[in-house]
C-alpha positions in Angstrom: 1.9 -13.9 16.7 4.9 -14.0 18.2 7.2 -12.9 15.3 9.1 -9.3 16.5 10.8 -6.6 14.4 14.5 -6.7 12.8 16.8 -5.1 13.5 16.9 -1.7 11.7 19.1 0.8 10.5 20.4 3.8 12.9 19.1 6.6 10.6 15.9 5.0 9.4 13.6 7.8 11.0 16.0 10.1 9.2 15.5 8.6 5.9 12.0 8.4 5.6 11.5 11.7 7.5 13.6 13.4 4.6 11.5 11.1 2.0 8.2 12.4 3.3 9.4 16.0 3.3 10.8 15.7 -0.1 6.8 14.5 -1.8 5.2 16.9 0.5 7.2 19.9 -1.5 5.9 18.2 -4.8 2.8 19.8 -6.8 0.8 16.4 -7.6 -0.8 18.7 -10.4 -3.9 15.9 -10.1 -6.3 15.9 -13.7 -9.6 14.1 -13.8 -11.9 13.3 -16.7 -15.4 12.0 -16.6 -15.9 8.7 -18.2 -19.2 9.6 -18.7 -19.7 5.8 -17.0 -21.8 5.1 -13.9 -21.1 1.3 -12.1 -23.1 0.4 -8.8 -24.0 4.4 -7.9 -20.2 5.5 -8.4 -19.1 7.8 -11.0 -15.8 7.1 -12.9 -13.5 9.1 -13.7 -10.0 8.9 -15.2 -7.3 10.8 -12.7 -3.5 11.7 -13.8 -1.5 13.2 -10.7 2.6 13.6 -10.6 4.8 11.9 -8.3 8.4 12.3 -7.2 10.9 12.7 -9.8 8.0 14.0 -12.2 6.8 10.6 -12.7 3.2 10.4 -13.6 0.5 8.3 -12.0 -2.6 7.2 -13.9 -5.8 5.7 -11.8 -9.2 5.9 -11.3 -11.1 8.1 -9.0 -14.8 7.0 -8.0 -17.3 9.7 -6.7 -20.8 8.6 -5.6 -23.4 9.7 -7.7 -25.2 11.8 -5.1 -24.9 12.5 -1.5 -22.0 14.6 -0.1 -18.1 13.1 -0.1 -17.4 13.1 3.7 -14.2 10.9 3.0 -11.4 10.0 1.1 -10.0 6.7 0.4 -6.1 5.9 -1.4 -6.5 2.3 -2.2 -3.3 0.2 -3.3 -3.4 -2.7 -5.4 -0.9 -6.0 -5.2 1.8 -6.8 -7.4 -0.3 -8.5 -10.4 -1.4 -4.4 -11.0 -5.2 -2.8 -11.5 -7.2 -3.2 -14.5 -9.8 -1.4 -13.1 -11.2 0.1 -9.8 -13.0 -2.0 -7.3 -16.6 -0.8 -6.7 -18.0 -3.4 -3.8 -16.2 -0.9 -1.0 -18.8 -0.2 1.6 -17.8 3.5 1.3 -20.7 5.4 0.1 -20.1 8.6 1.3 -16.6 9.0 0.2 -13.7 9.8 -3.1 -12.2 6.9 -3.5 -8.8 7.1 -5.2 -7.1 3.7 -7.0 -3.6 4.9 -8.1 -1.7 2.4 -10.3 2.4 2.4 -8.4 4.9 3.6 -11.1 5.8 1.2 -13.4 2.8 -0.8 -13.2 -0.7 -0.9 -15.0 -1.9 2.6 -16.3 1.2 4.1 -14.5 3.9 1.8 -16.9 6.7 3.0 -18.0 10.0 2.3 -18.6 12.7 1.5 -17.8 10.9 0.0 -15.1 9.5 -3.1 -16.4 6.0 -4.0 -15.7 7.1 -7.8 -14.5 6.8 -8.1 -10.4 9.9 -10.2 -10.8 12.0 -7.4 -12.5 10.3 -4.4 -10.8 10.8 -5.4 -7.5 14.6 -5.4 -8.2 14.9 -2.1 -9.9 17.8 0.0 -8.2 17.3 -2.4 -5.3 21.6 -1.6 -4.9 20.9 2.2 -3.9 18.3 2.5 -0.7 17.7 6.4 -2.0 16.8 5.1 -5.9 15.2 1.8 -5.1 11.4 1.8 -6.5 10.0 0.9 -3.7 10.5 4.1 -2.3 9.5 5.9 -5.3 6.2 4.0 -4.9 5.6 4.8 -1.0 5.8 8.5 -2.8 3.1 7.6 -5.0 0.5 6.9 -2.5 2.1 10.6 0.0 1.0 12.3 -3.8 -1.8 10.7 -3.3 -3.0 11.5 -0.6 -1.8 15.6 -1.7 -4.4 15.0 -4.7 -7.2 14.0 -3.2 -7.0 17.2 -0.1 -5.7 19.6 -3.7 -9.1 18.1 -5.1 -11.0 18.2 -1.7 -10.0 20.2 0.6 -12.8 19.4 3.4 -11.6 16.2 3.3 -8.5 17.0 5.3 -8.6 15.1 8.6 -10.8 12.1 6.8 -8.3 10.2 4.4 -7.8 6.6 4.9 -5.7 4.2 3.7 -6.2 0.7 2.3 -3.8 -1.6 0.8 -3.7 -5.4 0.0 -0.4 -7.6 -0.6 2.3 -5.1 -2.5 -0.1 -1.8 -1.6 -0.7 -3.2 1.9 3.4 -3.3 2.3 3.6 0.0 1.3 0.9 1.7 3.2 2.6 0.7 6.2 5.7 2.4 5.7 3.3 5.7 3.7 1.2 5.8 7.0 4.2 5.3 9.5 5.1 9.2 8.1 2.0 10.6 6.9 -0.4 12.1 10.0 -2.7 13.0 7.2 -3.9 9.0 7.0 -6.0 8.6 10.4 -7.2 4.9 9.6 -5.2 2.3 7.8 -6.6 -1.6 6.5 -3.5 -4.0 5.2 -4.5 -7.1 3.9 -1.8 -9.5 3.3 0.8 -7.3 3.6 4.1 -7.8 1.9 7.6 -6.3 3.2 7.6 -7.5 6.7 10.6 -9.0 8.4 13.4 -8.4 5.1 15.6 -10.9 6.5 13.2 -13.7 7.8 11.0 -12.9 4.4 14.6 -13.8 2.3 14.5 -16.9 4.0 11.4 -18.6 3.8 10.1 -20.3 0.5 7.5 -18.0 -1.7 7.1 -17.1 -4.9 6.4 -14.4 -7.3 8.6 -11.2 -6.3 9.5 -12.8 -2.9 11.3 -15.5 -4.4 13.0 -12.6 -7.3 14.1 -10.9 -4.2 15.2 -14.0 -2.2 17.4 -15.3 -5.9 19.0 -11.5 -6.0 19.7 -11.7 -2.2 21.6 -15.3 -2.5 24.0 -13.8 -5.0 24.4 -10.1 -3.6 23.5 -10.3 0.2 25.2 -7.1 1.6 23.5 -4.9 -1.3 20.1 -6.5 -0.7 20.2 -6.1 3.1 21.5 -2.8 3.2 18.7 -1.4 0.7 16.0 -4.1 2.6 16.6 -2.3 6.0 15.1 0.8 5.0 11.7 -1.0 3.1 10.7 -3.2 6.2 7.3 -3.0 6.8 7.8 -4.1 10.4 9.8 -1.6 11.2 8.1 1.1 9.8 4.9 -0.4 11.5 5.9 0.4 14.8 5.8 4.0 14.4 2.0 4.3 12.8 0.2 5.8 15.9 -3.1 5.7 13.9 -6.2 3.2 14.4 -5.7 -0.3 11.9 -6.7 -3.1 10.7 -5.2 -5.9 10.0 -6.0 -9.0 7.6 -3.5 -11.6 8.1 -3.3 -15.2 6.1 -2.5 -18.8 8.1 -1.4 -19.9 4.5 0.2 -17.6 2.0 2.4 -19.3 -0.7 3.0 -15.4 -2.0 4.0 -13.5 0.7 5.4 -15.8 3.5 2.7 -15.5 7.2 5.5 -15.0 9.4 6.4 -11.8 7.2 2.4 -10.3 7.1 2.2 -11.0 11.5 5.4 -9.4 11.8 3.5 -6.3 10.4 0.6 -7.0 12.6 2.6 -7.8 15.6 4.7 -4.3 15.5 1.9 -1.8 15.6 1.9 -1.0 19.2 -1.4 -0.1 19.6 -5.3 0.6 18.2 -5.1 -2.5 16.2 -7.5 -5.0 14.8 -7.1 -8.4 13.4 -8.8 -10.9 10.9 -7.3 -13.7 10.6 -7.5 -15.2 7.0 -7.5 -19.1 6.2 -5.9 -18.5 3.0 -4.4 -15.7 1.0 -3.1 -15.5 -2.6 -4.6 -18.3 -2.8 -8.4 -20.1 -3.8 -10.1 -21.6 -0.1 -13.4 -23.2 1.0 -14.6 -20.2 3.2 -13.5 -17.4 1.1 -16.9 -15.5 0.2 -17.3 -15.8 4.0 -14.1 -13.9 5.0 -14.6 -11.8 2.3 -18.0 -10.7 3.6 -16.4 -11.1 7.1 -13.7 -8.6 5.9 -15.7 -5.9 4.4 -18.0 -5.7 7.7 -15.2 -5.5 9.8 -13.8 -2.7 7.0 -17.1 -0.8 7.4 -17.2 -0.9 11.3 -13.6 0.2 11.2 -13.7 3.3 9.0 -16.9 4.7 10.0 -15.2 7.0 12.8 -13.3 8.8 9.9 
């Protein structure tokens, strides 16, 4: 709790302000079919939208099968990808959008490689080129699908993220007033020079191998993707789940996420993440009350 921000580079605002403007000029062009599958009263459907630098993004989009959509959801997935959407979300009322980030899942394609490892790194040596970014665009497109497909749901999008999507919906709702309510769950990206330090694995430790060789390249791009410094401009309600124990994605990183919101914040605190535990059914449940609590104001 009491990990603080990095220190951050002069024109950060300036970059990401420019980043945001650039996705908001795209046309996401979003296409859904019907599965013709109903699962747990949703509808499914298949839905192809266009990101930055024309690169398109496949998903799921799940509809209830009667009532009226009073909300919308963009929901990130980690870095192991999405084979399919989740329908246990407490979200009845609402179109609920699973975008698979470029390169990964439905969205591959290459060069990027589908590897966490390998992806992570991809034109990590030019801040403007670095994936990363090009997936914080993914969830701003989004967002512009769901309000092109939905327009009364303008003022009612929420964000939720876990691990790699929870990373990136910090720095995506740190710019994006159209998100008013925001749920990270382990996220990933927090604290770029404490995170290179600390033992993990997976793409943590890909990162931390690149960094030892090439530390001025890493660091310079890294400055611009911290979570914790992009937290501390989100002005919008959120919730936080945070892991004691998290051989993925180091705890010191996630609380430095946590810890730099500056206000309208809630916190679970997680025995475990990434990672099997005694009480997990009981957080889990724990977690999706406090999620429903949470988003009901949207």
């Amino acid at each position: 709790m009491a990990v603080g921000r990095p220190d951050e580079p002069s024109d950060f605002d300036h970059f990401w302000h420019k980043r945001y403007q650039r996705a908001l000029a795209c046309q996401p062009l979003p296409v859904i079919a019907d599965l013709n599958r109903d699962w747990l009263g949703w509808r499914v459907f298949d839905v192809t939208y266009q990101s930055t630098d024309e690169f398109p993004i496949r998903g799921w989009l799940l509809l209830p099968k009667s009532g009226v959509v009073k909300r919308g959801f963009v929901i990130g997935h980690g870095y192991g990808g999405r084979d399919a959407p989740d329908f246990n979300l407490p979200f009845t009322d609402s179109a609920l959008l699973f975008p698979c980030f470029r390169g990964l899942s439905l969205s591959h394609r290459e060069p990027l490689s589908t590897n966490p490892q390998f992806h992570v790194l991809h034109d990590i040596d030019d801040p403007q080129r670095y994936v990363i970014g090009g997936c914080v665009d993914d969830i701003w497109l989004g967002v512009s699908s769901l309000l092109r497909l939905f327009p009364n749901l303008a003022g009612h999008i929420g964000y939720l993220g876990i691990s790699f999507g929870g990373g990136l919906g910090a720095m995506a709702t740190a710019y994006d007033s159209r998100i008013r309510r925001a749920h990270f769950n382990v996220p990933t990206f927090g604290h770029q020079p404490l995170r290179v330090s600390l033992k993990t694995r997976g793409s943590g430790q890909a990162v931390r191998r690149f960094y030892r060789h090439h530390p001025e390249t890493t660091m310079r791009t890294l400055g611009y993707y911290d979570a914790a410094t992009a937290a501390a401009r989100i002005q919008v309600p959120t919730h936080f789940a945070c892991a004691r124990f998290d051989p993925a994605v180091a705890p010191p990183g996630q609380f430095a996420v946590y810890n730099a919101v500056p206000q309208k914040k809630e916190l679970l605190v997680l025995d475990a993440g990434h990672h099997e535990y005694p009480r997990q059914a009981q957080q889990n449940n724990e977690l999706m009350d406090q999620l429903n609590q949470f988003f009901k104001p949207l």
